[in-house]
C-alpha positions as CSV (number, residue, x, y, z in Angstrom):
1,X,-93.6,-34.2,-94.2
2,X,-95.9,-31.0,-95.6
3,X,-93.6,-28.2,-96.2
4,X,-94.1,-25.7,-92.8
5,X,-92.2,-22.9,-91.5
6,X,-89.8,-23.6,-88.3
7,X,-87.5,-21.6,-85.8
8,X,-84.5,-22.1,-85.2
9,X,-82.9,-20.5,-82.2
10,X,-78.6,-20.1,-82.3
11,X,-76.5,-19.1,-79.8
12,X,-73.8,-15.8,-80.8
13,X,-74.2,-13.3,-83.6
14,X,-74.4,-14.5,-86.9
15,X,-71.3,-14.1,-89.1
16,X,-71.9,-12.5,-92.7
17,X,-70.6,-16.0,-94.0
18,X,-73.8,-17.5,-91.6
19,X,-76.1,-14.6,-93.3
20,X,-75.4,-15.7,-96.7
21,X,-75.9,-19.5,-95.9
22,X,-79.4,-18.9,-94.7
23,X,-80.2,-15.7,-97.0
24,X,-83.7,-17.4,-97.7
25,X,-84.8,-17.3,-94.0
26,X,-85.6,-14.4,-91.9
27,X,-83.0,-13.7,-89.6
28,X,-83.4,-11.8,-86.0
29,X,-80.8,-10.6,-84.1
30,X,-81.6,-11.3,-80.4
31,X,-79.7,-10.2,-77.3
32,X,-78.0,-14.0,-76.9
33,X,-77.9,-15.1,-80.5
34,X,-80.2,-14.9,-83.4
35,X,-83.9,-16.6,-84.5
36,X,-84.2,-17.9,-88.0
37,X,-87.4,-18.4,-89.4
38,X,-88.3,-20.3,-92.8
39,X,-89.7,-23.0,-94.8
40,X,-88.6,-26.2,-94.6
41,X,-89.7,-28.7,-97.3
42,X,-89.4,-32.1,-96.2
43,X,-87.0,-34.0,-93.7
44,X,-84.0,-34.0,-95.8
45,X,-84.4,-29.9,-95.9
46,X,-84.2,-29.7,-92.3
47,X,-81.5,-31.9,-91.5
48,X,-79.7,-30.0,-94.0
49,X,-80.3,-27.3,-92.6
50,X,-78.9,-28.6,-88.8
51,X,-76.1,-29.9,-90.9
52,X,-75.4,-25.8,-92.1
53,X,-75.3,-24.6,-88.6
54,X,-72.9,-27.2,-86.9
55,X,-70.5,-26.5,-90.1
56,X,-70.4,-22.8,-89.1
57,X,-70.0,-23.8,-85.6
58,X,-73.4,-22.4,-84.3
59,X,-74.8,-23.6,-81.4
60,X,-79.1,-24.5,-82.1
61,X,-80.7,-23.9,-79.0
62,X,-84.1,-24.8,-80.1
63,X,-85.4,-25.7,-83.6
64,X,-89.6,-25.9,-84.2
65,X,-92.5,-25.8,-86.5
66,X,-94.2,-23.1,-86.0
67,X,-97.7,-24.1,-85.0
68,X,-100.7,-24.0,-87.6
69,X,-98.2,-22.7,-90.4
70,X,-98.0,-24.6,-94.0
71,X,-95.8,-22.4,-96.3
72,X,-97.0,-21.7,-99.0
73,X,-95.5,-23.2,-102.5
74,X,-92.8,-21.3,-103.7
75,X,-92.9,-18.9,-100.9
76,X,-89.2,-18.2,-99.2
77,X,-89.1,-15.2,-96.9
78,X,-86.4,-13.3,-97.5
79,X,-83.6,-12.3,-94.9
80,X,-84.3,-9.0,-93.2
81,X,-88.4,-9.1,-94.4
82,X,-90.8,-8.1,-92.3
């Protein structure tokens, strides 16, 4: 797997425990829960991340690569960027 940036749709408002765990992605407050958007690495990276969420009891609604993206090395987008 080529490191690419994915969505991942949750359910509720974000606790700030939920902001720290995922302070590398961006995070978007939606009317029904929240989008986080980042780069995931390899396979291991985003079942870790799916792992993250279920431990702090959110709900994924949807979880995607983002179509044509490739991350680039090293880049992390911080929370709240943009």
């Amino acid at each position: 797997m080529t490191s690419s940036t994915y969505e991942f749709r949750v359910e509720g408002q974000l606790t700030d425990q939920a902001r720290e765990a995922f302070c590398d992605m961006d995070i978007e407050e939606q009317p029904l829960g929240a989008a986080l958007v980042g780069n995931v690495i390899d396979e291991a990276h985003l079942l870790g991340i799916m792992a993250q969420c279920r431990t702090l009891g959110l709900i994924v609604v949807s979880a995607h690569r983002i179509p044509g993206s490739r991350a680039r090395a090293g880049h992390h987008p911080r929370a709240g960027a943009g």
